[in-house]
SENUBA-366694 format. One record per atom (N, C-alpha, C): x, y negated, z. Coordinates in steps of 0.05 Angstrom, whole numbers, plus 5000, padded with zeros to 4 digits. Example, Ala and Ser with C-alpha at 12.3 -4.5 7.8 and 13.67 -1.06 7.14 Angstrom:
526451145156524650905156526450665156525750455142527350215143525849995157
//
This chain:
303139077388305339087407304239117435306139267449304639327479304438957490301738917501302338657529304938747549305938497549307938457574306638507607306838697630305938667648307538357664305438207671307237977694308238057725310437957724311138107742310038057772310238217786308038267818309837987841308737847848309337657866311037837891313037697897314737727916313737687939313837947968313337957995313837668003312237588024313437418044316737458054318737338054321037398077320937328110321337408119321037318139323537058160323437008186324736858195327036968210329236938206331436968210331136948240332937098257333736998285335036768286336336758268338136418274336236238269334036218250332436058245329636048272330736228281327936208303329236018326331636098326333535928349333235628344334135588320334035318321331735148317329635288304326835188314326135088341327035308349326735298383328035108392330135008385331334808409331334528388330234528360329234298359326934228370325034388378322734338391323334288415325034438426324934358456326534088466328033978435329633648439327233488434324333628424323133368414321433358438321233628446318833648477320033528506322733508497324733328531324433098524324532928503325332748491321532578496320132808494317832758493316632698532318232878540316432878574318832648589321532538579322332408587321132118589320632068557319931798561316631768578314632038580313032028599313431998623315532098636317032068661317231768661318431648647319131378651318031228652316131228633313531098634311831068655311531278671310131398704311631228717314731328719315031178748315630908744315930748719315630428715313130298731310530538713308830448735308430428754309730718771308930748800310330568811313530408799314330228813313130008811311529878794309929678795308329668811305929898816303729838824306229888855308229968869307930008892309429658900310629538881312029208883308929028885306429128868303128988872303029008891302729188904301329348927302529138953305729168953307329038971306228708970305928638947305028318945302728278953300928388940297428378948297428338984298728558995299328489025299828259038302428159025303027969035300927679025300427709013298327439012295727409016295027729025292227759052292527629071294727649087296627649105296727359113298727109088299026939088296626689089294726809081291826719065291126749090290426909106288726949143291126819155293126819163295026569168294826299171294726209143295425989135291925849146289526009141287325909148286925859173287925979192286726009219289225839239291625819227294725699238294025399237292925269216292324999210290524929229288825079249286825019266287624909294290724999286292125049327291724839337290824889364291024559377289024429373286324519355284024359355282224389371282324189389279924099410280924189442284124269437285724339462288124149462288324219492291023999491293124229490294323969470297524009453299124199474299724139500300724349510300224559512298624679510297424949509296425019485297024849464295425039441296925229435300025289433301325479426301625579457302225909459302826119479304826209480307126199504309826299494308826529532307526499534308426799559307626979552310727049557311327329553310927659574307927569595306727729609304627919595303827829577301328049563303028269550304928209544306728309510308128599528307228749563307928969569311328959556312128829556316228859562316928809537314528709511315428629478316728429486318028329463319528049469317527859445318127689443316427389435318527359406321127399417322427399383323927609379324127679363325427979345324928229364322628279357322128509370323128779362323329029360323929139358322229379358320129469334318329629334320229919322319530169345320630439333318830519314319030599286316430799274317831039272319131159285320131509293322631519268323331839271325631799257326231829231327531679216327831729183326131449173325531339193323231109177324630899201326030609173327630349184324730279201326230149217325329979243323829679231322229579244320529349240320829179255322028999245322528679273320828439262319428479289317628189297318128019316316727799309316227569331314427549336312527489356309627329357308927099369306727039355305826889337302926789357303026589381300026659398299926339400296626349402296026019394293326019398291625819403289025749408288225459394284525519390283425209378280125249385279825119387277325099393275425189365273725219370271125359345269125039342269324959322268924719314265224859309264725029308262225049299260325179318260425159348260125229371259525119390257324929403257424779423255124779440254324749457252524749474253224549492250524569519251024309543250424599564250724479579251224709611252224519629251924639663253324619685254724879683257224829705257824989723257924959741258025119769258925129794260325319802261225459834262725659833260325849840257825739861255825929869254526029846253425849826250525969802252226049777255525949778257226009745256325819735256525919701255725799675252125749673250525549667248025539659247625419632247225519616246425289597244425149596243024909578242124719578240224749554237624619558236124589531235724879522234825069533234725259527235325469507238425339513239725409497241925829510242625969479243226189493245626269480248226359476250726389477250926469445248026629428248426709412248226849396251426969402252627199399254227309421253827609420255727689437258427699435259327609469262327669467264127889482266727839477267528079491269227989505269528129534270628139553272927919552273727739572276027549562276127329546273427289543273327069522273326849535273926619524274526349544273826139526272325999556269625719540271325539549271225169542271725009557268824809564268824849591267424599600267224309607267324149584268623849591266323649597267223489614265223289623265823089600262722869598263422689580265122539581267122529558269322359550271222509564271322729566273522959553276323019574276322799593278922849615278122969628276622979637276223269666274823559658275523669657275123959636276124169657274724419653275024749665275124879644276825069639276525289627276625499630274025699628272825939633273826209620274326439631275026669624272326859635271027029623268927189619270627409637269427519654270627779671268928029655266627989640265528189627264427999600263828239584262428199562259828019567258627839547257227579543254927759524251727739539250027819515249627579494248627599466247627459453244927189469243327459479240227309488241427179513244427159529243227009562244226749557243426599580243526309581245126219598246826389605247826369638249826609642252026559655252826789668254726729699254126929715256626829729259527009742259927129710262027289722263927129699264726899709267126779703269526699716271526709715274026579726274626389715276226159741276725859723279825929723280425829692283525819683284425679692285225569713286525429724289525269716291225509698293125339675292325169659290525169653289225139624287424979635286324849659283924609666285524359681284824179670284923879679283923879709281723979715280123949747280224219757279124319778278224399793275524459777273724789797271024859794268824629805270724509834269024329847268824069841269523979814269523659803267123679799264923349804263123379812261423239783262723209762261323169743260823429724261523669733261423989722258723999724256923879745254923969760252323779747252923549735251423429724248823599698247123459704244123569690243623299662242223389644240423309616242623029605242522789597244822729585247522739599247722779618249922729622251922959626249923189617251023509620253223549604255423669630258223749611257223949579259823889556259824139538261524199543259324519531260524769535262024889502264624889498266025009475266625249475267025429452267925569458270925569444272025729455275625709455276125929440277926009420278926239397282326189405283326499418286126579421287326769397288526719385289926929367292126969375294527219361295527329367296727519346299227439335299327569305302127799309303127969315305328079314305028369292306428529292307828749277307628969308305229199292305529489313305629729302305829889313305930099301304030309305303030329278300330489275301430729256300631069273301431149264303531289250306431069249308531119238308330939218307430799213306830469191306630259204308530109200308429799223305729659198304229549215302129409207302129179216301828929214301828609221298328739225298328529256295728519263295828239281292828249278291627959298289328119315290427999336288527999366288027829373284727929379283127689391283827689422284927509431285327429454288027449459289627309486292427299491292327449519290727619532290527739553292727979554291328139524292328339530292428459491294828709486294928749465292928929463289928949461288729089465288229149415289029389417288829489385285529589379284629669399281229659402280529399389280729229389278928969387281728759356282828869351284828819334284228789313284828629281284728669259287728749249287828959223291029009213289428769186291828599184292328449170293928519135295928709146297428869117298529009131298929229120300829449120303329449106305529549122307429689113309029359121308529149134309528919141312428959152315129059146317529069162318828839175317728619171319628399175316828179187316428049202314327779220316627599234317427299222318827179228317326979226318026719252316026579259318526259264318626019257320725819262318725629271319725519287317925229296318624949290317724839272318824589265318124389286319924259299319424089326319723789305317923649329317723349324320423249320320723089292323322939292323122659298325922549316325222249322325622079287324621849278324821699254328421619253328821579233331821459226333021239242330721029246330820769260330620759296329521019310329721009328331420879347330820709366332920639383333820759404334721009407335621199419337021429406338621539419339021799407339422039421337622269407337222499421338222719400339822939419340123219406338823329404339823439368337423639363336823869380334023959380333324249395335324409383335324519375337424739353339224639350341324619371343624589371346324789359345125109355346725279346346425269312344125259308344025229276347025099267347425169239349324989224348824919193347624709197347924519216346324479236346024329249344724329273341924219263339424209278336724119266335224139293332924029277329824129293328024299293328924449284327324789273328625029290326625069311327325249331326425539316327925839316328426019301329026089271330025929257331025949231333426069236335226079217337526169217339826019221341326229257343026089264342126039297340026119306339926039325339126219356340826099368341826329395338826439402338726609416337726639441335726409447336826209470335226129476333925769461334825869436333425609409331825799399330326019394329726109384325426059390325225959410322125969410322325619428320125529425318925259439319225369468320125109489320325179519318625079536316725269546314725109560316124919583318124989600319624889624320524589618320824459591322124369587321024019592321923899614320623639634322523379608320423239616317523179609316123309591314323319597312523459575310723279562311023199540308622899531306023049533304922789547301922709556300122579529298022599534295522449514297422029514297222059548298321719548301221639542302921899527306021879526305921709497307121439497307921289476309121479454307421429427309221669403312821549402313821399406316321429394318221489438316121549446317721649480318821899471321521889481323722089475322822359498320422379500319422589501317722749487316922599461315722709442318622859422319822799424322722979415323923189421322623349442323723519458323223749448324023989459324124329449320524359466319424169467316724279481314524429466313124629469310724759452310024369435309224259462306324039454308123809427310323899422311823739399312023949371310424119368311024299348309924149326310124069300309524019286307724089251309724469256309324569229310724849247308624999234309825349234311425449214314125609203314225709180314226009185313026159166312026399175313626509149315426749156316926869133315627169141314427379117313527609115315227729098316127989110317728189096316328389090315428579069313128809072314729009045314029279058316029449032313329579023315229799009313329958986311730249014309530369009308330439031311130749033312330819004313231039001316630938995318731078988320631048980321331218955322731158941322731338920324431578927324331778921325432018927328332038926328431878904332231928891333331748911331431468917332431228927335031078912334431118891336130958866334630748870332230738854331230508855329330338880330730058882329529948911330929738907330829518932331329358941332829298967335029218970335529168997334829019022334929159049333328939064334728629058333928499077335128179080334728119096336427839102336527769129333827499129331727609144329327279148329727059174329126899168330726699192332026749215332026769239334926849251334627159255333027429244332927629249335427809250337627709233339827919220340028189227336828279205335928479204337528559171338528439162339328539130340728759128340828919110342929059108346028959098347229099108350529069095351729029074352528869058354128809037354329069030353829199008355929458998352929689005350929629026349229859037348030059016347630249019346330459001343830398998343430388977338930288984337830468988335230459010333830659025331230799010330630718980328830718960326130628966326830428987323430208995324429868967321129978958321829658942320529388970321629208967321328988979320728738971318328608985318428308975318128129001318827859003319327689019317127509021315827369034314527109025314026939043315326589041315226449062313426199054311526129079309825889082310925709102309925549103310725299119306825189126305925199143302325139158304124819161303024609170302524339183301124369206301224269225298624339247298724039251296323879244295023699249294123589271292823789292291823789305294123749331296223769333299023709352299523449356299123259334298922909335298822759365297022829373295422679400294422449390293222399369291722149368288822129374287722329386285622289397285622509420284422399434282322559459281422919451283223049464282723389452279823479444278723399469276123439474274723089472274323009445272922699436270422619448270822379455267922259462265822289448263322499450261722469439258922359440259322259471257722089478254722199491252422109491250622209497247722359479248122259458246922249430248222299401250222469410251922409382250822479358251822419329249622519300252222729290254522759304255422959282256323249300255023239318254923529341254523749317255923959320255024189305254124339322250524339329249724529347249324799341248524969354248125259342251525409345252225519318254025709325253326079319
//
């Protein structure tokens, strides 16, 4: 019998147009489906790292703060350790300032923040006079160099009769001496011509040196930056550190001396507008003129003012007790859509917030508030302490 031929395998068919179509747009549901959740994934992160970014700031910020704020007032008198004139600051104001960064980019409100302490790790012996200046002693030499404006105090032993010196120029490291100084005359107990300035080998005045800071919100660039300046002369950004960027908010409250429960007197609070009313000059609630410590304000307690004298209660710098320092800092960018964000807020008496109901500007935001102690405001000792003629715990050098 003939073999059967098997029969020849069938062509390929090919793919239909309708079948190509819907290939196509199932791929392209799995390829959206696919770049979406990449999308999301991106900007979760980008919103993270830019909410890091905002925090990391603020606790650079708080951290150089909180270190250098706890110092105020050491080895100066209480009246002058904090700075409220408002002559250096060229027409800024002292509370809620009002920094422009041009247009399309929210505004930055500060307060500042100016204060002095002596450099605990800095001392020498010297005369002065007005003919020869500064000399030092023991052949001794300044260091390090300084810069223009820097201010020493010269106190005779046991610490009441004191000058304090302003540098008209820069200080080399190698001299021993200079005499291009001016005497601060706000800021000194005596006169150039008190005649124990002039004294030689133990009985030679020390020579300190004095540290001014200076913390506000500027504008660099079109980015408000929180910075500290060395010195209260002048806002000089040359000689400046930026502390954090993108800082929108520097709010500054003064916690004033409270009298005890038992007192036998009674005094109104400084912050009389607050509500309730208190002892915390610029928090929220408070006018105009509650808003900063008042130098004007008579009596001013002394080293010899009894602690419970109802002049240790007063709106005075030399009654400040505690700083609270509230930092507002956003994201360096906004998000494009500005869906996602945060609204401003209002930080102690700034009522910088936005409006109930406000559209968000797509800046993320974070807040962060400290409260410093300043120790050094007490008056329980002598600004400048007896250290006698021989002392064992001088920190010489520097």
């Amino acid at each position: 019998m003939p073999r059967s031929k098997s029969p020849l395998p069938h062509a390929p068919r090919g793919f239909t147009l309708v079948e190509l179509l819907v290939g196509a747009v199932a791929t392209s549901i799995i390829l959206f489906g696919v770049a979406f959740t990449v999308a999301a994934v991106q900007g979760s992160y980008q919103a993270e790292s830019r909410i890091k970014v905002a925090v990391e700031g603020v606790r650079t910020a708080s951290t150089f703060i909180e270190q250098r704020l706890r110092l105020a007032g050491y080895g100066v008198d209480p009246r002058f350790a904090f700075d409220f004139d408002p002559a250096p600051l060229a027409g800024r104001l002292k509370s809620n300032d009002v920094v422009d960064l041009g247009a399309g980019v929210p505004v930055a409100v500060t307060d500042d923040l100016a204060f002095r302490y002596r450099d605990p790790s800095w001392l020498r012996r010297g005369t002065y006079n007005d003919e020869d200046g500064l000399a030092l002693e023991n052949e001794d030499t300044f260091g390090r160099d300084f810069r223009e404006g820097q201010r020493f105090i010269v106190s005779c032993v046991g610490g009441s009769e004191y000058v304090v010196l302003r540098g008209r120029e820069g200080l080399a490291k190698g001299a021993s001496g200079s005499s291009n100084f001016d005497v601060d005359a706000g800021l000194s107990s005596v006169g150039a011509d008190a005649g124990c300035l002039r004294r030689e080998g133990s009985n030679a005045p020390y020579v300190m040196m004095l540290h001014e800071l200076r913390i506000r919100i500027m504008n660099m660039g079109g980015r408000p930056f929180l910075m500290a300046f060395q010195g209260l002369d002048t806002l000089d950004e040359a000689t400046a550190v930026p502390l954090a960027a993108d800082v929108e908010s520097f709010q500054v409250a003064y916690v004033m001396n409270r009298p005890p429960p038992a007192t036998p007197f009674v005094l109104e609070p400084v912050d009389k507008a607050s509500v309730p009313v208190n002892w915390v000059l610029g928090d929220v609630g408070s006018a105009d003129t509650e808003r900063i410590p008042n130098e004007s304000v008579l009596p001013a307690p002394m080293y010899q003012t009894a602690y419970d004298d109802p002049a240790r209660f007063n709106a005075h710098p030399a009654n400040i007790r505690a700083v609270r320092v509230t930092i507002g800092v956003r994201s360096t960018r906004p998000e494009s859509s500005g869906r996602r964000a945060f609204n401003r807020a209002d930080l102690e008496d700034s009522e910088e917030g936005d409006e109930p109901g406000a559209p968000a500007d797509g800046y993320y935001r974070t807040n962060m508030t400290t409260t410093v102690r300043v120790p050094n405001m007490l008056s329980r000792s002598a600004f400048n302490p007896e250290v006698g003629t021989s002392p064992a715990d001088i920190a010489w050098g520097g």
